[in-house]
C-alpha positions in Angstrom: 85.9 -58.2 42.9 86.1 -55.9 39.6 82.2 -54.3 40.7 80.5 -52.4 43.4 77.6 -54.2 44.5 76.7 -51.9 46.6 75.7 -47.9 46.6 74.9 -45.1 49.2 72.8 -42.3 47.4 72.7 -39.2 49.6 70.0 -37.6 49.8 68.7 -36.0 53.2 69.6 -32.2 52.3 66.6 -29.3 52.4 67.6 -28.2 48.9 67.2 -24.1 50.9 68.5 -22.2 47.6 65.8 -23.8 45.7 63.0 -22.6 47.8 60.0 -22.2 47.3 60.1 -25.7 44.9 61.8 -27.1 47.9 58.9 -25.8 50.6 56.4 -29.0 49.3 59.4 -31.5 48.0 62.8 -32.6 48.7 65.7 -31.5 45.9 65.8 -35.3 45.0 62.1 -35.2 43.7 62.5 -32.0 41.4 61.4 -33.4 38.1 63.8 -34.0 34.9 61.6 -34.3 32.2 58.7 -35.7 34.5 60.7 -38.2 36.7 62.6 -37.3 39.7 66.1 -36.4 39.6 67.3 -38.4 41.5 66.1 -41.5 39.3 68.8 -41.1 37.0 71.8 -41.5 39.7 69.9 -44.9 40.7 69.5 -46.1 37.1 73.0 -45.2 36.7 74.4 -47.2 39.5 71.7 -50.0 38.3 73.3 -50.0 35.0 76.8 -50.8 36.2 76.1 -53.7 38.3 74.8 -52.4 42.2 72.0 -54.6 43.0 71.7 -53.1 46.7 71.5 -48.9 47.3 71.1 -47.4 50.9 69.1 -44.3 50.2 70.0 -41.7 53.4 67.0 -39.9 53.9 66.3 -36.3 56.2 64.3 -33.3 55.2 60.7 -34.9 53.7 61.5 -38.2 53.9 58.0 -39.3 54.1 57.7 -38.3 50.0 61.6 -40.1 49.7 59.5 -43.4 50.4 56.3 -42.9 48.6 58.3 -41.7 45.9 60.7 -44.7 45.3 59.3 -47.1 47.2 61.3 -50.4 47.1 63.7 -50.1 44.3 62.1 -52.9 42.2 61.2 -50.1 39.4 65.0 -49.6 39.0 66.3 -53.4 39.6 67.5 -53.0 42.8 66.5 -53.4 46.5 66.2 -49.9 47.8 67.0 -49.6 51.7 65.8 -46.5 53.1 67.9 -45.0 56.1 67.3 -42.2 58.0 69.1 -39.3 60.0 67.8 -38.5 62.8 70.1 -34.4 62.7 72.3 -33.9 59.6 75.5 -36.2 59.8 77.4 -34.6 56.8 78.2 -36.7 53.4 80.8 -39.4 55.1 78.8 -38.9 58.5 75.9 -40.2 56.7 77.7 -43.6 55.4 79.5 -43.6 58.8 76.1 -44.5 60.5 75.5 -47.6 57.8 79.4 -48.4 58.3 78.3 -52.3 59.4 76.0 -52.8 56.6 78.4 -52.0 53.5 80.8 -54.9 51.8 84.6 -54.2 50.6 83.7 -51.7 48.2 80.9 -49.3 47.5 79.8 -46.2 45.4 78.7 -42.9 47.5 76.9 -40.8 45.0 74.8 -37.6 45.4 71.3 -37.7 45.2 70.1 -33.9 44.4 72.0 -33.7 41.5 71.2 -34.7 38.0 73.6 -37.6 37.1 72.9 -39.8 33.7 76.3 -41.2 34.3 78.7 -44.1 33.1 79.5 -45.7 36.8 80.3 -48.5 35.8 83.7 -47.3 33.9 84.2 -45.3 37.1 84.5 -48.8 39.1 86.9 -50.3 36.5 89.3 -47.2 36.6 89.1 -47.1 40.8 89.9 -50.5 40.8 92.8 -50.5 37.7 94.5 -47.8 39.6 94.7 -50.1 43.3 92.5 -46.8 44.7 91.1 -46.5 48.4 89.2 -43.7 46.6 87.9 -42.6 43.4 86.5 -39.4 42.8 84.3 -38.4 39.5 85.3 -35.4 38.2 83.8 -33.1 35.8 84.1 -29.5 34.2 82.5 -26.5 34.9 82.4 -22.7 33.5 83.1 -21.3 36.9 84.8 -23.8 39.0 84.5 -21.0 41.7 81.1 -22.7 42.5 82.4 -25.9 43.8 85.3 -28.4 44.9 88.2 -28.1 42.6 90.5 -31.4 42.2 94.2 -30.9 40.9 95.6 -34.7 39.5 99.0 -35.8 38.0 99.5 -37.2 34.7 98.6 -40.6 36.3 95.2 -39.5 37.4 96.0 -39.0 41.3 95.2 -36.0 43.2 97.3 -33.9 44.4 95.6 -31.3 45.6 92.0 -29.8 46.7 90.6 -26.3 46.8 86.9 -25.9 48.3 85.0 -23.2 46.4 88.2 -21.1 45.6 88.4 -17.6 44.7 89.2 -16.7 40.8 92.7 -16.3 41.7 93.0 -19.6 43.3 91.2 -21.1 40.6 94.3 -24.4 38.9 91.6 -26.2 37.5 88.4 -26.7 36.0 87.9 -30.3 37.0 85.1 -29.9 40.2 84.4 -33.1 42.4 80.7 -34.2 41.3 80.1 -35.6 44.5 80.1 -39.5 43.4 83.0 -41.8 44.5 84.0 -45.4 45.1 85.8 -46.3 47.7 86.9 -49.3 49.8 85.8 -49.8 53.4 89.4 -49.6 54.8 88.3 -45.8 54.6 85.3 -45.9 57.0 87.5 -46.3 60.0 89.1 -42.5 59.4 85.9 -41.1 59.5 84.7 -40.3 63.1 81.9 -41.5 65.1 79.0 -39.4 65.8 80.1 -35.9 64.2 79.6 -33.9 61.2 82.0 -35.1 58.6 82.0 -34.1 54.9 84.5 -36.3 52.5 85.2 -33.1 50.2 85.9 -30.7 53.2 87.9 -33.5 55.7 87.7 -37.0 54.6 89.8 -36.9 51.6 92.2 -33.9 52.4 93.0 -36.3 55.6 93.8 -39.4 53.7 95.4 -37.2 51.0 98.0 -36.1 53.5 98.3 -39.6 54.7 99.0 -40.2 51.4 96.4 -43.1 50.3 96.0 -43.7 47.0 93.0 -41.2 46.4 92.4 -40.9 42.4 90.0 -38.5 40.3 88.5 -39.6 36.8 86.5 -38.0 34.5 83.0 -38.9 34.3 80.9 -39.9 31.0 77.6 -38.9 30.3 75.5 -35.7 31.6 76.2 -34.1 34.7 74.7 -30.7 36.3 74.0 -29.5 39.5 70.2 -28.7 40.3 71.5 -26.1 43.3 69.4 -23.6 41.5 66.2 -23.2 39.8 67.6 -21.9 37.1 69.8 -25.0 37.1 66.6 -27.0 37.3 65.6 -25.3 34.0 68.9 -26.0 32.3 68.7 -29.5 33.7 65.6 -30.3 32.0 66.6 -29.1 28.7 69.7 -30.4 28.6 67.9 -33.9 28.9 65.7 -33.2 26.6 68.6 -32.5 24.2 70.3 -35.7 25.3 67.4 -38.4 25.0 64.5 -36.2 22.6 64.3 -36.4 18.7 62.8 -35.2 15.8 58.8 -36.0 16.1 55.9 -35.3 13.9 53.0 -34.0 15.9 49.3 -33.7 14.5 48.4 -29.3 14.9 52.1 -28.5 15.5 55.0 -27.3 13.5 58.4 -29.0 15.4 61.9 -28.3 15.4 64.6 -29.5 16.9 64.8 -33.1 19.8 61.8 -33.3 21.6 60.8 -35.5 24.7 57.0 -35.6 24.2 54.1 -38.0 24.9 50.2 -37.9 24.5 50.0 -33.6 23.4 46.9 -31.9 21.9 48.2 -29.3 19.7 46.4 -26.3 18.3 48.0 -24.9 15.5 51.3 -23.9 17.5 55.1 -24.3 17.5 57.6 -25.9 19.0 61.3 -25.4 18.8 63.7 -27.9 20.4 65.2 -28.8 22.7 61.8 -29.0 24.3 60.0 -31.9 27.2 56.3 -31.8 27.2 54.3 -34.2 29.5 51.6 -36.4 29.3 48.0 -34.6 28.5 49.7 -31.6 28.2 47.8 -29.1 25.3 49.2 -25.4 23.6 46.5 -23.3 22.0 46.6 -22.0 18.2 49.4 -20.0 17.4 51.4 -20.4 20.8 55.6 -20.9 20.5 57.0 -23.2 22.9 61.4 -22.9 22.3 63.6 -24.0 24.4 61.3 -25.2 27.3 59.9 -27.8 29.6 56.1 -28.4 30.7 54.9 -31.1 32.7 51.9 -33.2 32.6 48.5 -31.7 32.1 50.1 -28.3 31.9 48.1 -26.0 29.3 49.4 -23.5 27.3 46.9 -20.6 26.0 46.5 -19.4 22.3 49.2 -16.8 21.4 51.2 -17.2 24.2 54.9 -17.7 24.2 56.8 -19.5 26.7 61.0 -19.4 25.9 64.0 -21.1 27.8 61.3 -21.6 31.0 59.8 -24.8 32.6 56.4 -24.8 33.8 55.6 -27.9 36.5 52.4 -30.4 36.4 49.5 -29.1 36.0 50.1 -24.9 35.1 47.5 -23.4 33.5 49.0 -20.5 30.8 46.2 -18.0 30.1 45.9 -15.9 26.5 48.6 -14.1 24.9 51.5 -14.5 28.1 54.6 -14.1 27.7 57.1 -16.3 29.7 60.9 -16.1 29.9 63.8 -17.6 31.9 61.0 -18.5 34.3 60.3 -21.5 36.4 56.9 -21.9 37.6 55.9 -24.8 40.2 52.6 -27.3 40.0 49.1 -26.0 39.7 50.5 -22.4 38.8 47.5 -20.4 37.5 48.2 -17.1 34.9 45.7 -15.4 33.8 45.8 -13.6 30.4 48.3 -10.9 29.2 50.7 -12.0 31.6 54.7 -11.7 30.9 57.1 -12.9 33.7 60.6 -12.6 32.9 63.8 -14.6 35.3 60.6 -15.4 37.9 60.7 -18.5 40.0 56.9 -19.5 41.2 56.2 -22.3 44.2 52.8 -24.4 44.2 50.1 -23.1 43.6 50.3 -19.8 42.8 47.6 -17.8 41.0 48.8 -14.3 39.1 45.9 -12.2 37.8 46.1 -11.3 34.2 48.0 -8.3 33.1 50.4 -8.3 35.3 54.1 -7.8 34.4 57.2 -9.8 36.6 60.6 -9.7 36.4 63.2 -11.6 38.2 60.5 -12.4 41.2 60.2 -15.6 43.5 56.5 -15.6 44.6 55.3 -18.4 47.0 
């Protein structure tokens, strides 16, 4: 069997550094240009051949099933599981142990992963791997799981969030792997178990035949709303393009559908959703606004992402800033590095820099 018909997307954590976005959604459902993230992991693992994906479920579950519902949307059959305490990433597949065939992908679901899988399967299984781990690089590898290989591709080594100074690579394990079931029985019954942190330095000094490959496509971690900002433009670079819009002078790839425009700007990469509007002689660069978010005249909204539904009063100013749904500013408002939750009203006038307001 050259494919994984099968898939576990993990996705039962509570997402804390992203509060408050997190307080009224779980980190799967943060939106990448008006879908949630963790669509893109699914359609990934759809695109290279799964046809059956066990979707671990904890904090919010409730919205995990509204949200995706049965799977159809992506072409598979979505089976929704549920952890009853926090099991840990290998604890989690552990509990669905007698459900899962030969081989299987186990692949993050709170991170934004538009991914090639499907070359990820062929390299785990021209290699003879138990496990196959998809690497990719980051500026500061100090953030995460670093992965040291030889020059045939199999790990050597692993360092867990090292310091600078321990820093021998900047190849970070981007939490999706295939592996064969004759791995399941190392992992222990009814206890926190992480494959990063104890899985895979176990069988690595067992010495199984653990490999790391690069994966294609666009990968970033969402752990931040920051990240979340980046996230979305990054997409929008990746999938927008040129577009002539009636009442606006674009530049740059844009993701846009069904926008009143006023006599304004907009400078790529930029994602604007449905029935969104920006008023005469407002600059959107670099930015993200979801559907039915409104954007008033003269105001200026750079490198931020405001959620469905924000109303932008007159003449704002907004900056490194990520503001969640039904966020109200009134006029003459400049927020600078400022993360806002639901549902949040400022008054006009007001001046904000690097505040979290729920």
């Amino acid at each position: 069997m050259s494919v994984a018909r099968q898939a576990v997307v993990l996705a039962g954590g509570k997402g804390t550094r992203l509060r408050p976005l997190t307080n009224t959604r779980p980190k799967p459902l943060l939106p990448v240009l008006g879908r949630p993230c963790v669509d893109y992991v699914i359609e990934s693992l759809a695109n290279a051949g799964v046809e059956e994906v066990f979707l671990t479920c904890g904090y919010r579950s409730e919205d995990m099933v509204e949200a995706l519902g049965s799977g159809r949307q992506f072409g598979v059959d979505m089976i929704m599981c549920f952890e009853d305490r926090p099991a840990g990433t290998a604890g989690a597949v552990k509990l669905i142990e007698d459900r899962l065939e030969d081989r299987f992908v186990v692949a993050s679901g709170d991170v934004l992963a538009d991914v090639d899988v499907r070359s990820l399967v062929q390299q785990h299984v021209g290699n003879g791997a138990m496990a196959t781990m998809a690497l990719t690089t980051v500026e500061r590898p100090e953030e995460f799981g670093i992965v040291g290989l030889d020059d045939t591709g199999r790990i050597e080594r692993f360092k867990e969030k090292p310091r600078t100074e321990e820093v021998f690579s900047n190849l970070i394990n981007a939490g999706i792997y295939v592996l064969e079931r004759d791995v399941l029985p190392e992992i222990p019954q009814g206890e926190m178990y992480d494959f990063s942190k104890q899985l895979f330095p176990k069988l690595l000094a067992a010495g199984w035949p653990l490999y790391g490959a690069r994966l294609g496509g666009l990968w970033k971690d969402i752990g931040r709303p920051r990240d979340l900002l980046d996230a979305n433009i990054q997409m929008a670079d990746r999938r927008g393009r040129a577009i002539d819009v009636e009442g606006a002078e674009c530049s740059g790839r844009i993701v846009a559908s069904d926008l009143t425009a006023r006599g304004c700007r907009i400078d790529g990469p930029a994602y604007i959703g449905e029935g969104a509007s920006i008023g005469r002689d407002a600059i959107l660069s670099s930015s993200a606004i979801g559907r039915g978010t409104s954007i008033g005249d003269g105001s200026e909204v750079t490198g931020s992402f405001l959620m469905d539904g924000c109303s932008l009063g007159a003449r704002c100013q907004i900056e490194g800033s990520l503001l969640g749904n039904d966020v109200v500013v009134g006029d003459d408002t400049i927020l600078k590095d400022c993360t806002l939750g639901d549902g949040v009203r400022i008054k006009g006038g007001v001046r904000l820099e690097g505040q979290t307001l729920e």
